[in-house]
N, C-alpha and C positions, 0 to 999 in steps of 0.2 A: 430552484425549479420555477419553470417561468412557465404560466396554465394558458391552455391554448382553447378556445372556441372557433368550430369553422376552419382552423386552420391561420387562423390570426391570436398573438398574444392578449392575452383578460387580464384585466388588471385587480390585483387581491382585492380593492373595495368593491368587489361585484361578483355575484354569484347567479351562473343560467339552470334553469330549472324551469318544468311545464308542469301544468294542472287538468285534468277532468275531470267535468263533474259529469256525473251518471244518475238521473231521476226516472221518474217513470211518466209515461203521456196516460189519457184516462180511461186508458184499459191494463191500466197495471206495468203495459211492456217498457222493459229499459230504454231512453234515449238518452244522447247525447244532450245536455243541455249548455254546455259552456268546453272549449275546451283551447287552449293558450297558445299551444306549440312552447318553443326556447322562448323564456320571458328573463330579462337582465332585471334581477335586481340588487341591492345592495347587501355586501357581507353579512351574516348574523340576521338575516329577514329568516320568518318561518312560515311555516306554509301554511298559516294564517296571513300572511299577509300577500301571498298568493293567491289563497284563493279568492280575495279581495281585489283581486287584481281583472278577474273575472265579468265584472259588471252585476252580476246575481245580487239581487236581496235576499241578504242574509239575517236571520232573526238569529243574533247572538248577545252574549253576556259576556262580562267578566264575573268571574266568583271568586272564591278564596281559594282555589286551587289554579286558578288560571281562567283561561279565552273557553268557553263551552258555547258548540253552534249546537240552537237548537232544532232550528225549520233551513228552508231555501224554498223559496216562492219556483214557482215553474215557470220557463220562457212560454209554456206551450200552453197554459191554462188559468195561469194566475193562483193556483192553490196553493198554499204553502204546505210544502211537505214536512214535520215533524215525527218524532216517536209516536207510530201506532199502534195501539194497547193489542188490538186483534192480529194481526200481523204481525206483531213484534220488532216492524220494521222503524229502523234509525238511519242515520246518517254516521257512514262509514269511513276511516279515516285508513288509505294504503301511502305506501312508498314505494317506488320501484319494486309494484307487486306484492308488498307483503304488508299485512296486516300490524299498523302501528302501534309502537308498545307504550311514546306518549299523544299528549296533544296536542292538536295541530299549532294552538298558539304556543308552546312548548318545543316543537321542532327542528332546529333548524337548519335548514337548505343547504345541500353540498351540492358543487358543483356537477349538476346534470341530471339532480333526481327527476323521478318521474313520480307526481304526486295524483291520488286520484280519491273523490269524494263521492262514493256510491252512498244508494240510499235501498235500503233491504235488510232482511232480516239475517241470524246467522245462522241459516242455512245457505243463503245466497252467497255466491263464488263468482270473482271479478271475471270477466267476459274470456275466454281461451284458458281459464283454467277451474280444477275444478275441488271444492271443499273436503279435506283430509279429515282424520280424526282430531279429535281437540284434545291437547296431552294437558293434565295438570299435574304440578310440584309445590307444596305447601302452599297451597292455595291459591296459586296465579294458573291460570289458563292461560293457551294459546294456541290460538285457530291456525293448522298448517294447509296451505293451498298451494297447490303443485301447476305450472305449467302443461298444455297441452300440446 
């Protein structure tokens, strides 16, 4: 099977795939703060290394389970946005729409995903769709968000 981009042949050491990231300006409201279009990178990258691909300052770690982002500084204000106690708001990790089940340095990129790094609590719902019930099964959760 020979994988096509554009309509021209991709060769297996490379994988296209785009990023958003979605923060808030300082009245709270969503903006756009970074976003990629088709970015070529190489086979087995994860979408940590996308969204590195960004420019943003990112305040990340490595831990003993892996890549954990904690903040992303804002193009628009310089604040760095992190887990807020009051708002509950974090930094959210989708894939073509749906809320990821690992993480982001954990990932990796098939050809054409659509990756996007919102920053909100969960009750917030990625832009055009909107926050389902949360089903659990011995113990795992999982947030269903429907298209609108």
């Amino acid at each position: 099977m020979v994988l096509r981009w554009l309509g021209r042949p991709v060769a297996s050491d490379s994988v296209h795939a785009s990023v958003q990231v979605l923060g808030k300006d300082k009245d709270g409201k969503q903006q756009v703060w970074a976003s990629t279009g088709q970015t070529s990178l190489k086979a087995g990258s994860t979408a940590k290394d996308l969204l590195e691909q960004t420019g943003l300052t990112l305040d990340a770690k490595e831990e003993s389970w892996g890549w954990y982002l904690s903040g992303i500084t804002s193009p628009l204000d310089g604040k760095t946005y992190e887990y807020d106690p009051a708002t509950k708001s974090y930094w959210q990790f989708y894939v073509n729409g749906k809320f990821a089940q690992v993480g982001a340095g954990n990932y990796e990129l098939q050809e054409g995903d659509a990756v996007t790094f919102m920053y909100g609590a969960d009750a917030d719902a990625l832009p055009g769709q909107v926050l389902g019930s949360v089903g659990c099964y011995r113990s795992r959760c999982q947030r269903q968000q429907y298209s609108l």
